[in-house]
C-alpha positions in Angstrom: -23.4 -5.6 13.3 -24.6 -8.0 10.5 -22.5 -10.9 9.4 -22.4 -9.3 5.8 -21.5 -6.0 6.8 -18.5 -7.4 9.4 -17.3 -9.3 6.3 -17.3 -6.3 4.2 -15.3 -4.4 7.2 -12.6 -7.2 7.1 -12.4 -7.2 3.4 -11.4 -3.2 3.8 -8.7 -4.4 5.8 -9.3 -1.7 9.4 -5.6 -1.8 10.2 -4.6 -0.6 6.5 -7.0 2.3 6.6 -4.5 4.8 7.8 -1.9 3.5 5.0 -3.7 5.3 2.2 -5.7 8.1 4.0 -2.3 9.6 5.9 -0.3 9.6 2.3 -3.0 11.7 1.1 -3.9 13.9 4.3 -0.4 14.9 5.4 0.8 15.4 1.6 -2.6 18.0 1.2 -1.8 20.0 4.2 2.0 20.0 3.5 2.0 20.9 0.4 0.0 24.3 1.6 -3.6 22.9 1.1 -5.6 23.6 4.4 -9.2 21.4 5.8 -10.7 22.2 2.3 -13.9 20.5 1.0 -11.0 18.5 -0.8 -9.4 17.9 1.9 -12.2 16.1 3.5 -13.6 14.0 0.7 -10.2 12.7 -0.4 -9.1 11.8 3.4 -12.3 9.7 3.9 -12.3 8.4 0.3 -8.8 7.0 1.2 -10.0 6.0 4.1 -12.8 3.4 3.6 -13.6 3.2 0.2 -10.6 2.7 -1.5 -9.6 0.2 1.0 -12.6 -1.7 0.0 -12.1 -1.2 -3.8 -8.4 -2.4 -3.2 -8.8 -5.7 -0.9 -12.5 -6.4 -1.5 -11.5 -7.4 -5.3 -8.4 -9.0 -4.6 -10.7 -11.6 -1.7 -13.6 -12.1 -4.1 -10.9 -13.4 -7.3 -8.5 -14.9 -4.6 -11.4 -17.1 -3.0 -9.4 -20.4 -4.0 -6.2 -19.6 -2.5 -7.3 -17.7 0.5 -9.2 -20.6 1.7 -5.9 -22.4 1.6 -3.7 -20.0 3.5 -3.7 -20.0 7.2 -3.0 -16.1 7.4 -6.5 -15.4 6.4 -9.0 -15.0 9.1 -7.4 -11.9 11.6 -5.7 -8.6 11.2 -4.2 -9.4 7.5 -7.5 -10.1 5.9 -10.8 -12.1 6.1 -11.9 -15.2 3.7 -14.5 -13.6 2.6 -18.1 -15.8 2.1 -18.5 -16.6 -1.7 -22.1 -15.9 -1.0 -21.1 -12.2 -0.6 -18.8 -11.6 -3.4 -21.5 -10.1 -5.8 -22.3 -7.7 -2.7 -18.9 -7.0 -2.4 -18.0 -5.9 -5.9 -21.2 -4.0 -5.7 -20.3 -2.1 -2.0 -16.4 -1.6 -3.9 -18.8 0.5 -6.7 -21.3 2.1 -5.0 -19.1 3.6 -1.7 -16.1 4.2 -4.9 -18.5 6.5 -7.1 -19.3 9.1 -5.6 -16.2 10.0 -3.8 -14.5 9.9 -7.0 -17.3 12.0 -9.3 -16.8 14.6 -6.2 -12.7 14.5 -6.4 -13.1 15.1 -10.3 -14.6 17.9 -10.1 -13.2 19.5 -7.3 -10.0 18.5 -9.0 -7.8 19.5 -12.3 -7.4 17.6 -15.5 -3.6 16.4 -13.9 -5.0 15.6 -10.3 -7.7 13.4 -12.5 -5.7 12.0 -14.6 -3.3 10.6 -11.0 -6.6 9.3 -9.5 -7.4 7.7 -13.0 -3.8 5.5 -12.7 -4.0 5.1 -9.2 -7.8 3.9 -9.3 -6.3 1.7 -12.3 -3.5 0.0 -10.3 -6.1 -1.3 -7.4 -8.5 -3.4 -10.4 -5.6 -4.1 -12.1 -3.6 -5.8 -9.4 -6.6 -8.6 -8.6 -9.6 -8.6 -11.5 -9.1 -11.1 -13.9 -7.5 -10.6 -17.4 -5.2 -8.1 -15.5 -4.2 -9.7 -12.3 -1.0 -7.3 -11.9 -0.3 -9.5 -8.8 0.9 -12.3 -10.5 3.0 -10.6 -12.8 6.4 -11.1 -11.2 8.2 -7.2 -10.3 4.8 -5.7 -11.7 3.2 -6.7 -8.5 5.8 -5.0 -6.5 5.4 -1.9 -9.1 1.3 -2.0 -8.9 1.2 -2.3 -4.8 3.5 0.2 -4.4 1.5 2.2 -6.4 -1.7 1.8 -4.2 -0.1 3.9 -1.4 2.2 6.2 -2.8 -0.6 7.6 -5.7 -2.9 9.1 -2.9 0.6 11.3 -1.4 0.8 12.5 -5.6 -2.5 13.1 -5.9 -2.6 15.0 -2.9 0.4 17.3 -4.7 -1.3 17.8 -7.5 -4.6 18.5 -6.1 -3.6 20.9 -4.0 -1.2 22.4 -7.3 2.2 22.1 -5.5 5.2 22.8 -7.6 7.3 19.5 -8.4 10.0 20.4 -5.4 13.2 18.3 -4.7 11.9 16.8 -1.7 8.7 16.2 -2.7 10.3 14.0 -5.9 12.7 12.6 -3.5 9.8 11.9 -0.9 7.6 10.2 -3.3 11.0 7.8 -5.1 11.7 6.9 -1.4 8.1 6.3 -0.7 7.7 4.3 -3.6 10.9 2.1 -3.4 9.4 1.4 0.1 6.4 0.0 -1.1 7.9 -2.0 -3.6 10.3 -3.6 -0.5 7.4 -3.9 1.6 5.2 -5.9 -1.1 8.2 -8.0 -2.3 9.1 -9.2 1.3 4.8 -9.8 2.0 5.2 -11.9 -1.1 8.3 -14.4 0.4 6.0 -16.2 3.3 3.9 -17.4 0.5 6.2 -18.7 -1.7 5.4 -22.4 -1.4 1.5 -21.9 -1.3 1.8 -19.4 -4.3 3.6 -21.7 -6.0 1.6 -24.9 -5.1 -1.3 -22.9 -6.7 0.5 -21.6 -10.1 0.7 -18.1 -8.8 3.3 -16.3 -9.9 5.1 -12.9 -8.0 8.4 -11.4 -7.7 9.1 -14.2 -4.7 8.3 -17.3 -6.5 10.3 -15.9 -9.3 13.4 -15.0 -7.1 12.9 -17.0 -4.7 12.6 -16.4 -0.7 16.2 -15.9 0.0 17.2 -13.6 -3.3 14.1 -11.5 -2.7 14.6 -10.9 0.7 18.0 -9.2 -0.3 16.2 -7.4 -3.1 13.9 -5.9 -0.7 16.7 -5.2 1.9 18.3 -2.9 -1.2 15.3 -1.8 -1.8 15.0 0.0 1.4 18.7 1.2 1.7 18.0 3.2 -2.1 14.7 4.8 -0.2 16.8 5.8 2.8 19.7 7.1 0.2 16.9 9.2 -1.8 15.5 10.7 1.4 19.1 12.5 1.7 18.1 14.2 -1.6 15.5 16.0 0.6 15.8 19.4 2.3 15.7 19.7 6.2 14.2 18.0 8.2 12.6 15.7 5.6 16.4 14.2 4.9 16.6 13.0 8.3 13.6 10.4 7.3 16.3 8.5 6.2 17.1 7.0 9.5 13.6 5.0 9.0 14.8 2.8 6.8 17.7 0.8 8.9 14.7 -0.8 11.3 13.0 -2.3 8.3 16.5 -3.2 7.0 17.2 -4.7 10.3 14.0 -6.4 11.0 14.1 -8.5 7.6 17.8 -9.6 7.3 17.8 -12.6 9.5 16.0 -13.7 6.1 18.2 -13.5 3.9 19.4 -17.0 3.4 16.3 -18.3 4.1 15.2 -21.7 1.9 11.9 -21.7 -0.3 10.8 -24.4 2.0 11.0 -22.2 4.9 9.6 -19.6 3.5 6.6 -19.7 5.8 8.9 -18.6 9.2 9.2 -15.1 7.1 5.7 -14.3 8.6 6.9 -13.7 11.8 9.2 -10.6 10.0 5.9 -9.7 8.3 3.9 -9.3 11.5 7.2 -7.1 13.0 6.4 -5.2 9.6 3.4 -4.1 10.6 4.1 -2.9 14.0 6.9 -1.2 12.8 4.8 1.2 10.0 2.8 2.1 13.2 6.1 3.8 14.6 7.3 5.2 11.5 4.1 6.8 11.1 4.7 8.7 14.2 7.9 9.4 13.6 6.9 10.8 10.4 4.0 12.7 11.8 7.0 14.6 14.3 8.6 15.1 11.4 6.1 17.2 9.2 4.9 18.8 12.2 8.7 19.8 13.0 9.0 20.8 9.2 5.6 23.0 9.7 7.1 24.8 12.4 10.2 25.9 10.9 
């Protein structure tokens, strides 16, 4: 493999893939849709392409500051050479195109006009004269967008009538996401704000947002009971993330760093709620 084109891998982020393809797969084939055409295009434009999109602009117009933090490099993202950023932003448009000229028309005005915002959200968090990211409690908003959009535009795609659980499915999912970005964003408090970034942790600061993001997670577990059965017992999934991140919640700005190990525990532990999701909508399939 090339150096360029295992630099454009890393920028897609590998281990993130499966964040934004699943939302949209399992929400297509439980909401009734089958392995369509749809189907197909929309799982592998999740997949790859998007992932690019997403991350590749965000390490081409955070260069500066990613060559300062010592998470870059592994699993949670690549520096990426500044010699490749014009053939980054040119991969992110050329791989993004087509998938998304195909979804439109196999689509409906609504499931467009979902793919438009959550197409929107990915530029907007990163390119300049947007930059979403450092917009403290947008950025929490915006990232939390980039996963749960694919699940509703798998809904509407697919034409699925606005249910109880599936509203209660997607608030959960989303108050998730914003928990999950806002806790990312407290191991970088000190760089971020070293560098004039803002975010929802610089602005809180580590301890206060750790807290936010613990209640964050409780409201998604107490909207998942707003579900019909099984999907209500997703609930449960919250307390490990709950768990995981309160021996944070006093922690000092100038610690903030030591909330990377919690981060890393994050990871791991979307890898088992996936699967205990996965149970879960195959349970729900069979009843």
């Amino acid at each position: 493999m090339s150096g360029a084109l295992r630099q454009l891998l890393g920028a897609s982020r590998p281990v993130s893939w499966i964040n934004t393809a699943y939302p949209f797969a399992a929400a297509y084939l439980a909401s009734g849709g089958g392995v369509t055409v749809a189907w197909v295009v929309g799982t592998l434009y999740f997949l790859v392409p998007y992932n690019l999109l997403m991350y590749g602009v965000n390490d081409v117009f955070d260069y500066e500051s990613d060559l300062r933090n010592p998470r870059k490099g592994g699993i949670e993202g690549v520096v990426l050479d500044r010699r490749l950023h014009r053939l980054t932003l040119v991969a992110a448009a050329v791989t993004n195109v087509p998938f998304l000229v195909a979804l439109v028309a196999l689509g409906s005005p609504a499931s467009t006009a979902v793919l438009a915002v959550s197409v929107f959200a990915v530029i907007a968090y990163s390119a300049p004269g947007l930059r979403f990211k450092e917009r403290p409690g947008l950025d929490s908003v915006t990232s939390s967008t980039h996963f749960v959009s694919p699940a509703l535009f798998g809904l509407v795609l697919v034409g699925a009538p606005a249910s109880a659980t599936a509203v209660a499915v997607l608030v959960a999912f989303f108050l998730w996401g914003m928990a999950s970005q806002a806790f990312g964003a407290v191991q970088d408090v000190g760089a971020d704000r070293a560098a004039g970034i803002g975010s929802v942790a610089t602005w809180l600061g580590a301890a206060r947002t750790v807290r936010a993001a613990m209640a964050l997670y409780a409201a998604a577990g107490l909207v998942m009971l707003a579900a019909g059965w099984p999907a209500r017992l997703a609930a449960v999934l919250v307390v490990p993330y709950v768990v995981s991140i309160a021996p944070f919640r006093s922690l000092p700005d100038e610690r903030c760093e030591e909330a990377h190990a919690g981060w890393r525990r994050f990871l791991w532990l979307n890898l088992v709620t996936g699967f205990c999701v996965t149970q879960l909508l195959i349970w729900a399939a069979l009843t």
